[in-house]
NUVEX-796798 format. One line per 5 residues: number of its first residue (from 1); for each residue x, y, z of C-alpha. Coordinates in steps of 0.25 Angstrom, whole numbers. Layout:
BEGIN
NUM> X,Y,Z | ...
***
This chain:
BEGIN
1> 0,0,0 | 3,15,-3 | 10,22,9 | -1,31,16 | 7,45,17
6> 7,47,4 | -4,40,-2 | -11,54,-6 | 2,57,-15 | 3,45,-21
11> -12,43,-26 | -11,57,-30 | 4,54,-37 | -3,42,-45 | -18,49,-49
16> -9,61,-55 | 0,52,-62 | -10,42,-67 | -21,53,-70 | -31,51,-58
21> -29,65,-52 | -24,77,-57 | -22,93,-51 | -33,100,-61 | -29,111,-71
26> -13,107,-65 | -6,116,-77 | -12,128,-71 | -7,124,-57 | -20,116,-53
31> -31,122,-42 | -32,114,-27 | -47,106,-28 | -47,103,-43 | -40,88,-48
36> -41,83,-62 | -47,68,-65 | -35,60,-75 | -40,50,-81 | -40,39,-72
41> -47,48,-63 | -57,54,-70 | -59,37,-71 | -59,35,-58 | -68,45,-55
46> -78,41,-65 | -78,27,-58 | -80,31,-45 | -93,40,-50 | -98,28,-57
51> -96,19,-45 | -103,29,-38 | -114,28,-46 | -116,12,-48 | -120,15,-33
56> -128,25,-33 | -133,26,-47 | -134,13,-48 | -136,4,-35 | -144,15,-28
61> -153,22,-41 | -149,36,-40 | -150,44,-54 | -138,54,-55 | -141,67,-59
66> -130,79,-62 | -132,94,-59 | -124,107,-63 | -112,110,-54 | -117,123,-54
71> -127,128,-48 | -135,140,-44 | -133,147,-32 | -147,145,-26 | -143,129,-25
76> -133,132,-16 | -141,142,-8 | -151,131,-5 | -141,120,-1 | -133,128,8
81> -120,128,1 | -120,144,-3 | -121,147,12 | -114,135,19 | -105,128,10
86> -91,134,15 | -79,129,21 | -71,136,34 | -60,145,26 | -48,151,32
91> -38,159,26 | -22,159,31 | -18,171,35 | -4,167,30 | -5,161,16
96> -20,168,12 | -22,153,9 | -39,149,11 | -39,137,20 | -52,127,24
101> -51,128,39 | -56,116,45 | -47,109,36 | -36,116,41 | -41,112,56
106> -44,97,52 | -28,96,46 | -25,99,60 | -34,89,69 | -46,97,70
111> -58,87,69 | -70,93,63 | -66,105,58 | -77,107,48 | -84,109,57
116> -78,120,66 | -85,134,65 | -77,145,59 | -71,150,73 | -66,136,79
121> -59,133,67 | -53,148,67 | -47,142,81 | -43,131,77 | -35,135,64
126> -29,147,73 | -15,139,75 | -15,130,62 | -6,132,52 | -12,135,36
131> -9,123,27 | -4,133,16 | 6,141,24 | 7,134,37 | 5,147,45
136> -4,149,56 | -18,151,52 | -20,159,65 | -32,168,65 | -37,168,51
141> -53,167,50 | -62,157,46 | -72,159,35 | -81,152,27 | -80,149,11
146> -91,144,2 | -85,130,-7 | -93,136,-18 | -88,139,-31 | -96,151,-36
151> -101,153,-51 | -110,161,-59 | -121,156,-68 | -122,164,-82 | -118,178,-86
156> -119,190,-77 | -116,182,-64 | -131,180,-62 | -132,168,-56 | -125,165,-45
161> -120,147,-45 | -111,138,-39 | -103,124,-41 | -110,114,-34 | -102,109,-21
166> -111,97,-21 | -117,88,-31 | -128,86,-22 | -138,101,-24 | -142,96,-40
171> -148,83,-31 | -156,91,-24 | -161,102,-33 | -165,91,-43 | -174,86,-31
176> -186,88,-38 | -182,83,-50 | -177,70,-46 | -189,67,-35 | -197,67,-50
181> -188,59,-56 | -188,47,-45 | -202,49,-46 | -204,54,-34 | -201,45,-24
186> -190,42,-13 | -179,40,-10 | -172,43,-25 | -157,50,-26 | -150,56,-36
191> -134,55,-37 | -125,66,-43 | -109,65,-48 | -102,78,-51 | -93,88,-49
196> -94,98,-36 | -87,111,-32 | -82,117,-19 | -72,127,-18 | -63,121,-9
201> -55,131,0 | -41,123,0 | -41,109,-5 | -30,103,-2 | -35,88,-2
206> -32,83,-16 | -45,76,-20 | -52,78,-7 | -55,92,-8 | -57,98,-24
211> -65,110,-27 | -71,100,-38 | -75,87,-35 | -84,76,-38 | -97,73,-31
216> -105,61,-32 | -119,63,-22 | -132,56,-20 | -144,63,-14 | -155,52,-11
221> -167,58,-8 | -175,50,4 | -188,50,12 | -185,59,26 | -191,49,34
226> -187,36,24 | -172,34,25 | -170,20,25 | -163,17,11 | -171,8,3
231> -158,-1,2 | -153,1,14 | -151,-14,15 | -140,-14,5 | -130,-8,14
236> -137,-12,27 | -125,-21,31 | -114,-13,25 | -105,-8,35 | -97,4,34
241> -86,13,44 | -94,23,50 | -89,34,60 | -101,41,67 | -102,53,74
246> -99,46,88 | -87,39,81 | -80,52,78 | -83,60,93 | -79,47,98
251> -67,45,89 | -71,31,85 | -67,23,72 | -78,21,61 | -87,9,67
256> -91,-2,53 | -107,-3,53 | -117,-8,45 | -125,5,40 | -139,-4,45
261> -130,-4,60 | -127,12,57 | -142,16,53 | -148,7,64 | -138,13,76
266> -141,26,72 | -128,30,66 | -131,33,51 | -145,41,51 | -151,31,39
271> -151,21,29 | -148,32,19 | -135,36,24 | -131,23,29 | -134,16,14
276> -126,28,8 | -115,26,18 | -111,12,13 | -115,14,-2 | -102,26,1
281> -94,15,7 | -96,5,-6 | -92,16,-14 | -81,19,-7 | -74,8,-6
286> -79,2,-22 | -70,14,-26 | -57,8,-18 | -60,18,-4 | -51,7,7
291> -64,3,15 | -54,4,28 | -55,18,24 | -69,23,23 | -77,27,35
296> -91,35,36 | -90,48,46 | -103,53,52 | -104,67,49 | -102,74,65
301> -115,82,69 | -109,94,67 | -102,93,55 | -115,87,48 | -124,96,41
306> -138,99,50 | -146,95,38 | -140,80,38 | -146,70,46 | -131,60,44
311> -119,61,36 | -109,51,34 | -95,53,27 | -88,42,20 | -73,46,23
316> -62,39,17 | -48,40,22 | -35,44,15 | -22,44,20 | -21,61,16
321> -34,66,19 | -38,56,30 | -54,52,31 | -59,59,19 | -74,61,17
326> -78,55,2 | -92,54,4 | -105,61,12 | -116,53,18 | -128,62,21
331> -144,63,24 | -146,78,21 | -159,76,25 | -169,87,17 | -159,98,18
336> -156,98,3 | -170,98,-3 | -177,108,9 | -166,117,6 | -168,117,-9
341> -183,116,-9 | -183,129,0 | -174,137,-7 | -179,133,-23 | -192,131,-18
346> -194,118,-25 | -202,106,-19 | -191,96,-13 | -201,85,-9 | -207,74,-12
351> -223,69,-10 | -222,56,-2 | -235,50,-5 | -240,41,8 | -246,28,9
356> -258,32,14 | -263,47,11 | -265,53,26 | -277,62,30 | -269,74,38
361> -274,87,44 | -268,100,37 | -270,114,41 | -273,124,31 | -271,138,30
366> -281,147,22 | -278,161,19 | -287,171,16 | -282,175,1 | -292,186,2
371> -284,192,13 | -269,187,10 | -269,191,-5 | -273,205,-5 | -264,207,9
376> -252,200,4 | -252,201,-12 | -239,195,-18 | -236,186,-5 | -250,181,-3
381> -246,168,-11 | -232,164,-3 | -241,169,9 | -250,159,8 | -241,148,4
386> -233,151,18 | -245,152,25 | -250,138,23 | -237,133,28 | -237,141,39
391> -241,139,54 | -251,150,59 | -252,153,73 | -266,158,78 | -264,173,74
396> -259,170,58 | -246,164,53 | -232,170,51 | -225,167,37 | -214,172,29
401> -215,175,15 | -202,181,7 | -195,183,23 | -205,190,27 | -216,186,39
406> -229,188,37 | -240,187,46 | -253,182,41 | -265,183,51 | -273,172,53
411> -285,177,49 | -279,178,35 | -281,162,33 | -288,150,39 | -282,138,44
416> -290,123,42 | -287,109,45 | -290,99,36 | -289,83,34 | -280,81,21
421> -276,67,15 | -261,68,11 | -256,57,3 | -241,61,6 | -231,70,10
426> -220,80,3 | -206,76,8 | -192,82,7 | -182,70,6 | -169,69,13
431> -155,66,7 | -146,57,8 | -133,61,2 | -120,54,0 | -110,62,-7
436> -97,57,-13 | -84,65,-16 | -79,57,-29 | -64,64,-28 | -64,61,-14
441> -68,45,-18 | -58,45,-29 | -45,52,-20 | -50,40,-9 | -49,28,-19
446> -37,32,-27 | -30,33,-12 | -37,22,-5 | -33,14,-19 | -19,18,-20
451> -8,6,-16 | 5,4,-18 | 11,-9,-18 | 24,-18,-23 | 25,-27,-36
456> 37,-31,-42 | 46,-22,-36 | 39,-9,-39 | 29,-1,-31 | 15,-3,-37
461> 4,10,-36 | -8,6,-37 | -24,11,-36 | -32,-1,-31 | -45,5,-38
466> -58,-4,-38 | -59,-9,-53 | -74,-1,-54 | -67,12,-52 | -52,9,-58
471> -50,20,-70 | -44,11,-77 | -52,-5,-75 | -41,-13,-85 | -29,-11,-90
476> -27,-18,-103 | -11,-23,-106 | -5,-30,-118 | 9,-38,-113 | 15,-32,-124
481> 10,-25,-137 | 13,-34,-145 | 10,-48,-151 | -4,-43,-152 | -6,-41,-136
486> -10,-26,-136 | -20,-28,-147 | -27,-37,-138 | -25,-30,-125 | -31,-17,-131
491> -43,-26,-137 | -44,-29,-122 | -44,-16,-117 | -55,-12,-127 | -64,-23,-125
496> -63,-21,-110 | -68,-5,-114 | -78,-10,-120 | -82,-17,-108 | -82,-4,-100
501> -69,-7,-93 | -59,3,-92 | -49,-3,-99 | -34,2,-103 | -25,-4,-111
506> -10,-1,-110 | 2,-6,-117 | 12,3,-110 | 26,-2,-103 | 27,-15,-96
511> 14,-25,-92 | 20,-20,-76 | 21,-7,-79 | 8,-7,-85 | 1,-15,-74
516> 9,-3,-64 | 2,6,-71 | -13,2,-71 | -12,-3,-56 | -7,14,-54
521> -20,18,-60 | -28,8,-53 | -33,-2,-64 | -35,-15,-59 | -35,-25,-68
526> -25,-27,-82 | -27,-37,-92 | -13,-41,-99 | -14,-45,-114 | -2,-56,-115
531> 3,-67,-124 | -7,-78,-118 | -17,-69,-122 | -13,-72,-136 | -14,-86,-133
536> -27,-88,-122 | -33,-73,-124 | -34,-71,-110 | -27,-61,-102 | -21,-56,-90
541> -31,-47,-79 | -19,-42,-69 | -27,-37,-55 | -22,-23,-50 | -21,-28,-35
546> -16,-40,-34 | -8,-39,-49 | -14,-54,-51 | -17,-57,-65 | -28,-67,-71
551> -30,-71,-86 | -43,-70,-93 | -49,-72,-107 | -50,-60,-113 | -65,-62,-115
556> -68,-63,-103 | -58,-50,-100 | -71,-39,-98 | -80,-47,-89 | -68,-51,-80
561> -62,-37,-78 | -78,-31,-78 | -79,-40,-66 | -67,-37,-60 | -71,-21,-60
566> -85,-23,-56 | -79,-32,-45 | -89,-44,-48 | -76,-51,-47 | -62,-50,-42
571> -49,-52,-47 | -46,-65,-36 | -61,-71,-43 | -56,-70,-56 | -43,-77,-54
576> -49,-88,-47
***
């Protein structure tokens, strides 16, 4: 295995090399928080996203839809990211370099940080050195800035918009929309991948923290008083690390529980962040994520939004950036769809028709039109539209109209109870959201899949990828090119394209160095064309991890290794 002190630079060293990773726009000197995809990374990415989705588009049934990156600034109003969505900020008096503070106070043991007001964490950065010029911070002030990139929408500046810093506000201002198009039942989800935009004060995490970044978020919409997923039996018995709230005031390790154990004791809220839970930990580990690795942190009471009735983090750990959070867990309850529903005015509910209808006692309120239209004009409508949802006292009732209170007497209307049958109810879902950072996956796996090890002599690098999201699936060689070997092996390597396999050929240098080269980029299986092909037509598959080979009939070539990446079976089953 790679040697954990510089692991960082050595994954890093070989993704630039081999055309993973690269600084964006380098020729002009490159900006922190913005990386470029190489090939094989833009690879990678691409099948990380679709294993993403055989899971939620496909096992669960949730459509995907995609929204602009842009959008108006009244979006943003209603979710609450115009007001709230800023970091602590502080500037070094020294260098004139902008800082994050609680990052600065977490780099020196302050636990929590995030979640120190703006005078605590003044306190505590009053003795700490800046990470840019390593003078004392001393008495510079705390102040907050917004993570929005800011934009104009047409000529003239008119409209005001912004880069979206979540994927997630399209879900939700597509509400009505998508309630048609599931017919109008629950629960129903839609699922999002794409770019998002925050403008990170001081990025200086590699992949970890970018200013563009890749999202991939569900927003299923549930029943408030029905959250007991459908298939919660699926997962019922799947155990996962989970580090509650007591664990971390207690200081305790993550305690392995089944998620029917964790809903039943009371730990996770319900069956929908518990399912979602362990669909995250199969993910996670399907992409190469160390299991050993990967816990689930309960968000603290204070750190976790007032609107959230749980929140879970799926951390992963990395020998640079210690536990690292690639995933949030959450039950928004209806803050979402109330918030936008008040300030768009649009319906955000859905009639729930019960089994029975029910005869129930309502109270109406009749105004006296004759009176209120001539008294109040233009605001007569919006006054009785208040009034009827209002509750009078015995002298009139008080409503506001515009910001303004307005009195109405109570001999301006009549109130009468009567016995109505209802045959339902309009209801606001909740939503259960889990949220993935796709850099953040991609940085864990190439990490957690990186290994170094000895083979003839010479040091071996390696990425240990899962075949399903290998950038390269089959690495096609001729022994040599000649005596007709290379005609065949690229016949292979196009047949095995055909096939949807993402074949390579490569007839460059010697069969070791070639086989070196493929395990680098993490391709785990080669098929070597030799002389007894010309004599048997079968061929070699070499194995990337244990280097053992097996010969097979050529014909045979694109079910074997179609089995081998969709993992139906292993390398050890075919030899045997």
């Amino acid at each position: 295995m790679a040697e954990t002190s510089d692991i960082y630079e050595k994954v890093m060293d070989v993704a630039r090399r081999r055309g993973f990773v690269w600084p964006s726009s380098e020729i002009y000197g490159s900006v922190a928080g913005f990386i470029d995809y190489g090939p094989l990374g833009a690879m990678l990415k691409r099948n990380i996203e679709n294993l993403w989705r055989s899971f939620y588009v496909f096992q669960e049934g949730y459509y995907e839809i995609e929204c602009p990156t842009i959008g108006t600034e009244a979006i943003f109003v209603a979710s609450g990211h115009v007001k709230e969505f800023a970091d602590k900020m502080v500037q070094c008096p020294h260098c004139g370099e902008y800082l994050r503070a609680d990052h600065i106070a977490q780099e020196h043991g302050i636990e929590n940080a995030g979640t120190l007001s703006a005078e605590a964490l003044q306190a505590a950065l009053r003795g700490l050195p800046c990470p840019s010029c390593n003078e004392v911070l001393g008495e510079a002030g705390i102040f907050a800035f917004n993570l929005m990139f800011q934009t104009t929408i047409g000529p003239g500046s008119q409209r005001k918009g912004y880069l979206r810093p979540e994927t997630a506000q399209g879900m939700f201002t597509d509400f009505p929309r998508l309630l048609r198009f599931y017919r109008d039942k629950l629960p129903f989800g839609a699922v999002q991948i794409g770019k998002s935009y925050r403008n990170e004060i001081s990025p200086r995490q590699g992949m970890i923290r970018m200013r563009e970044f890749s999202q991939a978020e569900a927003e299923i919409f549930v029943h408030p008083d029905e959250k007991n997923h459908p298939s919660f039996s699926r997962y019922a018995d799947y155990a996962v690390p989970l580090l509650t709230i007591a664990g971390q005031v207690e200081n305790r390790e993550p305690v392995r529980m089944t998620m029917h154990d964790a809903v039943n004791d009371g730990l996770i809220a319900n069956e929908y962040v518990a399912y979602y839970i362990a669909l995250t930990h199969q993910i996670l580990t399907s992409i190469g994520i160390d299991p050993a690795r990967l816990r689930f942190r309960q968000h603290l009471t204070e750190e976790r939004a007032h609107y959230a009735a749980d929140c879970w983090d799926a951390e992963v750990y990395s020998e640079r950036f210690g536990w690292v959070e690639v995933v949030g867990i959450a039950d928004r309850t209806d803050y979402d769809l109330r918030s936008h529903a008040e300030h768009s005015g649009t319906s955000m509910t859905i009639f729930v028709p019960y089994d029975e209808p029910r005869a129930v006692k309502k109270r109406r309120i009749m105004p006296d039109m004759g009176v209120i239209g001539p008294r109040f004009r233009e605001k007569a409508k919006a006054i009785v539209e208040a009034l009827a949802s209002s509750e009078p006292g015995e002298d009139g009732a008080r409503i506001t109209i515009d910001g303004e209170e307005i009195f109405i007497p109570a001999d301006l209307y009549q109130v009468r109870e009567e016995v109505v049958e209802v045959r339902g109810e309009d209801v606001m879902p909740h939503v259960i959201e889990p949220s993935y950072g796709i850099d953040r996956m991609i940085y864990v796996a190439l990490e957690h899949s990186y290994a170094e090890d000895e083979i003839d002599g010479e040091i071996r690098r390696v990425f240990r990828f899962p075949p399903a999201v290998a950038p390269i699936q089959v690495a096609v060689f001729p022994l040599m090119n000649r005596d007709g070997l290379d005609t065949i092996a690229r016949r292979i390597a196009e047949t095995l394209l055909q096939h949807r396999i993402l074949a390579q050929y490569d007839d460059s240098g010697a069969i070791g160095r070639r086989y070196r080269r493929q395990d680098e980029v993490g391709t785990p299986f080669a098929v070597t064309v030799d002389h007894d092909t010309l004599e048997d037509n079968t061929v070699t598959i070499r194995d990337r991890d244990s280097t053992k080979q097996v010969r097979v009939p050529i014909e045979r070539l694109p079910a074997t290794l179609s089995g081998l990446i969709a993992g139906k079976v292993t390398f050890h089953e075919l030899k045997a």
